[in-house]
C-alpha positions, 0 to 999 in steps of 0.5 A: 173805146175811141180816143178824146178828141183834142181842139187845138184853139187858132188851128184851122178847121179840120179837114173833113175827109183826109181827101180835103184841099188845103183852103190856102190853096187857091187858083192863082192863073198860073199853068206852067211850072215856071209860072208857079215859080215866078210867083212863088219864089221858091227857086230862091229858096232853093238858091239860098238852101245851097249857100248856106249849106255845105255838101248833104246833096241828098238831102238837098235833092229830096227837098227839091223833090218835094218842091217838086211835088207841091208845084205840080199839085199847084198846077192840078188844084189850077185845072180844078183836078182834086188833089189830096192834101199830101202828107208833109210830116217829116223825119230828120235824123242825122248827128248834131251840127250837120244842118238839121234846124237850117234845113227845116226853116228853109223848108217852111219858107217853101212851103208858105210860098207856095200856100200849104201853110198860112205862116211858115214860121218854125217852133222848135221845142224839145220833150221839156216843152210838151211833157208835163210833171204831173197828172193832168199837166201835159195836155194843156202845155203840148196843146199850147205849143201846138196852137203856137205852131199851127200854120207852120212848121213844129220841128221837136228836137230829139223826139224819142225822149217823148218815148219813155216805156221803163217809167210807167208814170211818164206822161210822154204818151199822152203828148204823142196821142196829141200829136198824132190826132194833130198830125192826121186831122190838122195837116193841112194847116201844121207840118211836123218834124221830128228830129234826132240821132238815126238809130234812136229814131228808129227805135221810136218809130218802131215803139210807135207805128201811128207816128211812123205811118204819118212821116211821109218823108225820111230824110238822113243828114250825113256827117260831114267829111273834113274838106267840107268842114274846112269849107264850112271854117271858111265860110263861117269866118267870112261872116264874122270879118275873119279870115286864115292867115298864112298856115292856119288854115293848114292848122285848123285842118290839123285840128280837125284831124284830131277832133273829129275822132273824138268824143260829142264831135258835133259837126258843123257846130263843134266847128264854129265853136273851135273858131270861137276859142280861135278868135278868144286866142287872137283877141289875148294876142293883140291885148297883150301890146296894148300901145300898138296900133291894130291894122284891119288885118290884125283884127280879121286874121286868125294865125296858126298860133291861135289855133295851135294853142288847142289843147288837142295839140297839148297846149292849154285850151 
């Protein structure tokens, strides 16, 4: 019995053989890999990828990579040699906080610059947004986000919750279904990223061999270690007009020590979520005297009492 053919409305046409070109990529006269970076400005992408994120060289290496890999075919489809559209799809495990949803925008500037999507834009769903409560309700919410997702990129946050064997009336299986006739027959028009922990993901991928087949490309976020976060602290209040003042930054590295053992550590977030109690803390201090005139520096200095006033500590918040 051949599985029902879903029509996503505002999609692309579908490739007629899984060989087909991209129609978004065109010759643009380039013929060195330099001249395809001029025109695409990717390396800027590249460039801003490294600012905002600390460390994950890995991850960082394997997006250059694939860089790599589309400048190259822009170079062939140039000399009219036939290229296969490449499989783009994507997997990205790793723990909360540790650059996931950074890293998939980035990755869909890149590929917008270089014409292997028509927007670059990102939608970021969850199982919520697709999987419907009732018969006949998950294919329209699932094809609807998906119209809202072609030309870019569809990044669905922790995608094993799509899975659910032990309730035979779940209704995540159909969604998937979707998602892989998409994947195969739109994937010149639509990239997928499914997102969540490593070992969760593995299981999916195992219960699910068709979506296995289409991601191409794994790439594993690692947590981040505490010099890097105390980096990540740093760069995060320079940002937000902030700054350490003398022993707080020893303070908050102190913190960082006792948190990060504990329970839902979420890496770079549960860092900027300390910083905000931090700030919660230095704004009580100055209220407290109200008839005193505030400097710059009262206002953009965190100092170890804010810090230290952590419940981690046996202070009280």
């Amino acid at each position: 019995m051949n599985a029902p053919t879903y029509s996503i409305p505002g999609a692309a046409p579908a490739a007629a053989t899984p060989a087909a070109t991209a129609p978004a990529l065109q010759d643009t006269g380039a013929r060195t890999v330099n001249e395809v970076l001029a025109q695409s400005q990717v390396e800027a992408v590249m460039d801003e990828l490294d600012r905002d994120l600390i460390g994950l060289v890995p991850v960082k290496t394997r997006i250059r990579d694939i860089a790599a890999l589309l400048v190259v075919d822009k170079l062939r489809l140039n000399l009219g040699l036939q290229a296969q559209t490449p499989s783009l799809h994507m997997s990205f495990t790793g723990n909360p906080g540790t650059g996931k949803t950074t890293v998939a925008l980035r990755m869909a500037e890149i590929l917008h610059r270089l014409g292997y999507v028509r927007k670059g834009h990102v939608v970021s769903v969850t199982r919520d947004d697709l999987v419907g409560q009732y018969i006949g309700h998950t294919a329209p919410k699932t094809k609807e986000v998906l119209k809202k997702a072609m030309g870019g990129v569809l990044f669905i946050d922790e995608a094993y919750y799509l899975y659910r064997p032990e309730n035979e009336r779940d209704y995540g299986q159909e969604a998937i279904e979707i998602l892989l006739q998409v994947m195969e027959n739109q994937r010149d028009d639509l990239v997928v990223i499914l997102a969540g922990y490593k070992d969760r993901m593995d299981t999916f991928f195992k219960s699910n061999p068709g979506l296995s087949s289409r991601v191409a490309h794994h790439l594993d976020f690692p947590d981040y270690g505490q010099g890097e976060l105390l980096d990540i602290a740093d760069r995060m209040l320079g940002t937000m007009n902030y700054r350490f003042g003398e022993g707080a930054r020893e303070a908050f590295e102190s913190y960082l020590q006792r948190r990060i053992p504990l329970p839902h550590f979420a890496n770079a977030r549960s860092v900027r979520n300390a910083l905000d109690r931090a700030r919660l803390r230095q704004a009580s201090r100055l209220f407290v005297d109200r008839d005193r005139e505030l400097s710059r520096d009262d206002l953009t200095t965190l100092m170890p009492a804010d810090i230290l006033a952590s419940r981690l500590f046996g202070a009280g918040t």
